[in-house]
C-alpha positions in Angstrom: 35.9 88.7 -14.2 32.3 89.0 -13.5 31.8 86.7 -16.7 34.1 84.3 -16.1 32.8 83.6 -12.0 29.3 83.3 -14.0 30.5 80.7 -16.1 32.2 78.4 -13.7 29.3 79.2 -11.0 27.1 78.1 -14.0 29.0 74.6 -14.1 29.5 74.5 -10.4 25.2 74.4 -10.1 25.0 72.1 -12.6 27.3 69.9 -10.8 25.9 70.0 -8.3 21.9 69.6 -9.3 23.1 66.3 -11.4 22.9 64.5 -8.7 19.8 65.8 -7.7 18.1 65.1 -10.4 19.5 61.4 -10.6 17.8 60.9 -7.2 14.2 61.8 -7.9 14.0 60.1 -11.3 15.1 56.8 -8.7 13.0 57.9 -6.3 10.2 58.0 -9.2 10.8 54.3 -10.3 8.7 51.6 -9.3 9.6 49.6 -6.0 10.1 46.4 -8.5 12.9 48.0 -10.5 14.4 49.7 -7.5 15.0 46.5 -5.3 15.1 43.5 -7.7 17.8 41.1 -6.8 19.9 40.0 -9.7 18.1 36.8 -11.8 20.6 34.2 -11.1 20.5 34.7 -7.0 17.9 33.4 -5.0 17.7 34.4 -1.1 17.8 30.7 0.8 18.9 32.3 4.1 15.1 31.3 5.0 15.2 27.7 3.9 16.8 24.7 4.8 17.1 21.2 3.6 16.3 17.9 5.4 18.1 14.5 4.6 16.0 11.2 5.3 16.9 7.8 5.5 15.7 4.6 8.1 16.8 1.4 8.9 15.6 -1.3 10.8 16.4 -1.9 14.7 19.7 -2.6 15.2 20.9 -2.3 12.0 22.9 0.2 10.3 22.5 -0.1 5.9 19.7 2.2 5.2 16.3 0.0 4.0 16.8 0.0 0.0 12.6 0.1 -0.7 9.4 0.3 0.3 9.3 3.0 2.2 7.1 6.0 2.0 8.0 9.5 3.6 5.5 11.9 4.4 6.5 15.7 5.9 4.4 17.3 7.8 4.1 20.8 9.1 3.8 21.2 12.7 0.6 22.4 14.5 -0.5 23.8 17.7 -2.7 20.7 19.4 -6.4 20.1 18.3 -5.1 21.5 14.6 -4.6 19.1 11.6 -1.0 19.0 10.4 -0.2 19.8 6.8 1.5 17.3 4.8 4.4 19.5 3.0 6.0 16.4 0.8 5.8 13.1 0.1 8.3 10.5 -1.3 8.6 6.9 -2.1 12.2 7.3 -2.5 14.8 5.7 -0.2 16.6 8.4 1.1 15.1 11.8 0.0 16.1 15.1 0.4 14.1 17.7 0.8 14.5 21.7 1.0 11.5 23.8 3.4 11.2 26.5 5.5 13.1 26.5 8.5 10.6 25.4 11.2 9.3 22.7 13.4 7.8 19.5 11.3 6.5 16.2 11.9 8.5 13.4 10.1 6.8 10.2 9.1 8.3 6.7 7.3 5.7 3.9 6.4 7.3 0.5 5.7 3.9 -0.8 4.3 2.3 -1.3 8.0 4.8 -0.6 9.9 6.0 3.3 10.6 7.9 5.6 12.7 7.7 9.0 14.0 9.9 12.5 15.1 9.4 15.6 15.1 12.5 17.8 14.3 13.3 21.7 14.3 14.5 22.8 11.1 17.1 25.5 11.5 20.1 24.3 9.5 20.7 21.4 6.6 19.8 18.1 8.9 20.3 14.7 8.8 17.4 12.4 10.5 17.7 8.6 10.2 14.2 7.0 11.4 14.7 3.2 12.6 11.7 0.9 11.6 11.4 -2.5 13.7 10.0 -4.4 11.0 10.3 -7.2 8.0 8.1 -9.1 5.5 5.7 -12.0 4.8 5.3 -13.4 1.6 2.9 -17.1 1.5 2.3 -19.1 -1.2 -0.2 -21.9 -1.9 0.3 -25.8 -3.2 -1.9 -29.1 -3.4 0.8 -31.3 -2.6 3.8 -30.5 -4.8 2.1 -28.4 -7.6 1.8 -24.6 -7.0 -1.2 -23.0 -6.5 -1.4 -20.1 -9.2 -1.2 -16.7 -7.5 -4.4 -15.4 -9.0 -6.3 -18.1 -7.5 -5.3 -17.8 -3.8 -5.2 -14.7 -1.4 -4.1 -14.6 2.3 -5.4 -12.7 5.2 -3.4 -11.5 8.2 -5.0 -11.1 11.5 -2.6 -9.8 15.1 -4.4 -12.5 17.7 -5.6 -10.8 21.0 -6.1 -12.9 24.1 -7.4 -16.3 23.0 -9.0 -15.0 19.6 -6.4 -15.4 16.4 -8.4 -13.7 14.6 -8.6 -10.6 17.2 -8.1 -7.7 14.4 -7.8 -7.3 10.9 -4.5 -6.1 9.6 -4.4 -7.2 6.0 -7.2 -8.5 4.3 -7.3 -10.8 0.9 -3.3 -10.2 -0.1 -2.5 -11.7 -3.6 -0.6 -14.9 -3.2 3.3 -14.5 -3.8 3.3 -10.8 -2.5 5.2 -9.3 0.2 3.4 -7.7 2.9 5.7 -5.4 5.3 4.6 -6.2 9.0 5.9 -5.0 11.8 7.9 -7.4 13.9 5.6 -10.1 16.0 3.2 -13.2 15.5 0.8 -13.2 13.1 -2.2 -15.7 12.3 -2.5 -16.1 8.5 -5.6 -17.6 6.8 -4.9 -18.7 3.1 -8.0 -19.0 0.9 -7.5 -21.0 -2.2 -10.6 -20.3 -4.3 -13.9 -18.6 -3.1 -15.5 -21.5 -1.5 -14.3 -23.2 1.5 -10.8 -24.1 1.0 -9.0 -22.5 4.3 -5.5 -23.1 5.5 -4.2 -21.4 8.8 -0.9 -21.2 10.5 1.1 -18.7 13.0 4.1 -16.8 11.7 6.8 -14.7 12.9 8.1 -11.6 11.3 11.4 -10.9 12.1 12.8 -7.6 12.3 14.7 -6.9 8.9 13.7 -10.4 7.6 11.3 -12.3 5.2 9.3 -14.7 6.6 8.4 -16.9 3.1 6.3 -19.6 3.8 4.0 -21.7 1.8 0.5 -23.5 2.7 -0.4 -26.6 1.5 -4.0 -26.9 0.5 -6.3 -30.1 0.6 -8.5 -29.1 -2.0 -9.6 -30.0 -5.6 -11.4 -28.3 -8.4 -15.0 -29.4 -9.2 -17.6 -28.6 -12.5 -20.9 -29.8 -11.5 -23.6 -30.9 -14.6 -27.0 -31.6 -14.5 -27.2 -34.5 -17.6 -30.1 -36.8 -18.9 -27.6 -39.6 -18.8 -23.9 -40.4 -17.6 -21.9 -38.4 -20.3 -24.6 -36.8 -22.1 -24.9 -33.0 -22.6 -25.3 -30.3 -19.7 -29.0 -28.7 -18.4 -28.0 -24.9 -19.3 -29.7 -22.7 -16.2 -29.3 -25.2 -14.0 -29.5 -24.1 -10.7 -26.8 -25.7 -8.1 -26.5 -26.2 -4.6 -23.4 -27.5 -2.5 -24.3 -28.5 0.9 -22.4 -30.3 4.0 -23.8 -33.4 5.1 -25.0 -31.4 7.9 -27.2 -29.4 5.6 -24.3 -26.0 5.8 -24.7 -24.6 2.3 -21.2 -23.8 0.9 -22.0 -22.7 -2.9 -24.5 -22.1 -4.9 -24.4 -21.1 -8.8 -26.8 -20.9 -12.2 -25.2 -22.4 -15.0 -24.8 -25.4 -17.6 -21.2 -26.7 -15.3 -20.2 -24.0 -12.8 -16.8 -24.9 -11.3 -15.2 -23.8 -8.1 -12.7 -25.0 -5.8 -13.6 -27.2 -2.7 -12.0 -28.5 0.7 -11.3 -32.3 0.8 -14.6 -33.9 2.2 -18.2 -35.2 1.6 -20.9 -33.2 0.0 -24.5 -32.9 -1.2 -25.2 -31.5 -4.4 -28.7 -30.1 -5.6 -29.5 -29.7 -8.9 -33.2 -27.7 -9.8 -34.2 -27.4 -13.6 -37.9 -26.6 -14.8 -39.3 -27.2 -11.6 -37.9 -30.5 -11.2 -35.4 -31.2 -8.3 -32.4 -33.8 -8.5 -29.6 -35.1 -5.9 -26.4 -36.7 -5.6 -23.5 -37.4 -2.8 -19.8 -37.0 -3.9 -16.5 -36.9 -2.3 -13.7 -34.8 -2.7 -10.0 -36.2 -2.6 -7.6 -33.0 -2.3 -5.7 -32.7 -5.9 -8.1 -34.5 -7.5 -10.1 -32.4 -10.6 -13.1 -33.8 -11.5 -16.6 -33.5 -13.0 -19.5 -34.3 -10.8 -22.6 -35.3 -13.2 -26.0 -35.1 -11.7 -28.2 -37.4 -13.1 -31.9 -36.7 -14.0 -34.1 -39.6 -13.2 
């Protein structure tokens, strides 16, 4: 008997020091084996995600392009913020922390603002009062090419049209996104001194496309011994008003550049020698203007 209670007190311990044993060699494992979370699951209890869109005032069809969303992570006051994403996608959705954020959607130079507290999957739809501007040049009925023109847009304050800058030297046939108001344009067709002006509206979720029409021509000035003959290479030009304003002046065999419709001087100098001659310019009309040296 005394064998027999030895044995199955034998198995009894050993029973009951498995399980022992099975708990220090746990406790003995490294924090990272202990508590690491399955591969496939992620914890996203601390995370939510935020779905943008914007439209323009008073409309509801979300704007389709052009916009630019920045995300920013709120700060206390006198901090900077911290931009978190950005996106030039329409709508797009983005996952963060849950917190407080700064929301912002550019429409080229128009925008919009919130601030939103991120506890849960939200939906924030921006609205954008703005539209877009697109000018183009012509002399008369032929187009001005787009690389040879640009436009300028200026918001007028008090009597000044030009009061402040907004967009400066736009290529001709783009769109420039504005918010909604009046707007002095200046279209400059060439490099010299062919202007146009006019005042546009931008309408809210509209496209104000307009085109100017120039009074201008192309000139190549020459510096020749006789009607015809061969150019003067390093011939130095000057274009002047009949006032004496200087509007261009170049080195060259025939520089060419585009003028406003009116009278000038030109003023050829070569080898010390100085030469002059009146000419006209008749808007659409190309022409040479030969300087004769006599």
């Amino acid at each position: 008997m005394i064998k027999v209670f030895n044995r199955w007190s034998a198995l009894a311990l050993t029973a009951f020091c498995l399980p022992l044993l099975a708990a220090g060699a746990l406790a003995q494992m490294p924090p990272r084996l202990q508590n690491a979370p399955p591969p496939q699951l992620q914890d996203t209890q601390g995370t939510a995600t935020l779905y943008l869109s914007a439209v323009f005032s008073g409309e509801t069809k979300p704007i389709g392009e052009g916009l630019v969303w920045r995300v920013y992570a709120d700060a206390p006051d006198g901090e900077d913020f911290k931009i978190m994403v950005k996106s030039q996608d329409a709508s797009p959705s983005v996952t963060l922390p849950k917190g407080d954020y700064r929301i912002h959607a550019a429409y080229g130079f128009a925008s919009a603002t919130r601030r939103v507290s991120l506890t849960r999957d939200t939906v924030e739809r921006l609205t954008i009062a703005a539209g877009g501007l697109r000018i183009r040049g012509a002399i008369g009925t032929n187009p001005i090419p787009p690389e040879k023109m640009t436009f300028s847009v200026f918001v007028p304050v008090g009597n000044n049209d030009e009061g402040r800058l907004v967009v400066e030297k736009a290529r001709s046939g783009s769109v420039v996104r504005l918010p909604e108001g009046t707007y002095h344009v200046v279209s400059s067709y060439g490099d010299s001194n062919a202007l146009m002006r006019a005042d546009l509206k931008v309408e809210n979720g509209k496209l104000t496309d307009a085109t100017l029409n120039h009074r201008a021509a192309t000139v190549t000035l020459k510096l020749v011994r006789a009607a015809g003959g061969e150019a003067f290479a390093g011939t130095a030009f000057s274009v002047l008003t009949p006032g004496g304003d200087v509007i261009r002046e170049e080195i060259g065999a025939f520089p060419s550049f585009v003028l406003a419709e009116g009278e000038y001087v030109v003023i050829a100098r070569h080898e010390g020698q100085v030469y002059t001659r009146e000419f006209t310019v008749e808007s659409g009309q190309d022409r040479d203007i030969e300087v004769v040296a006599r």
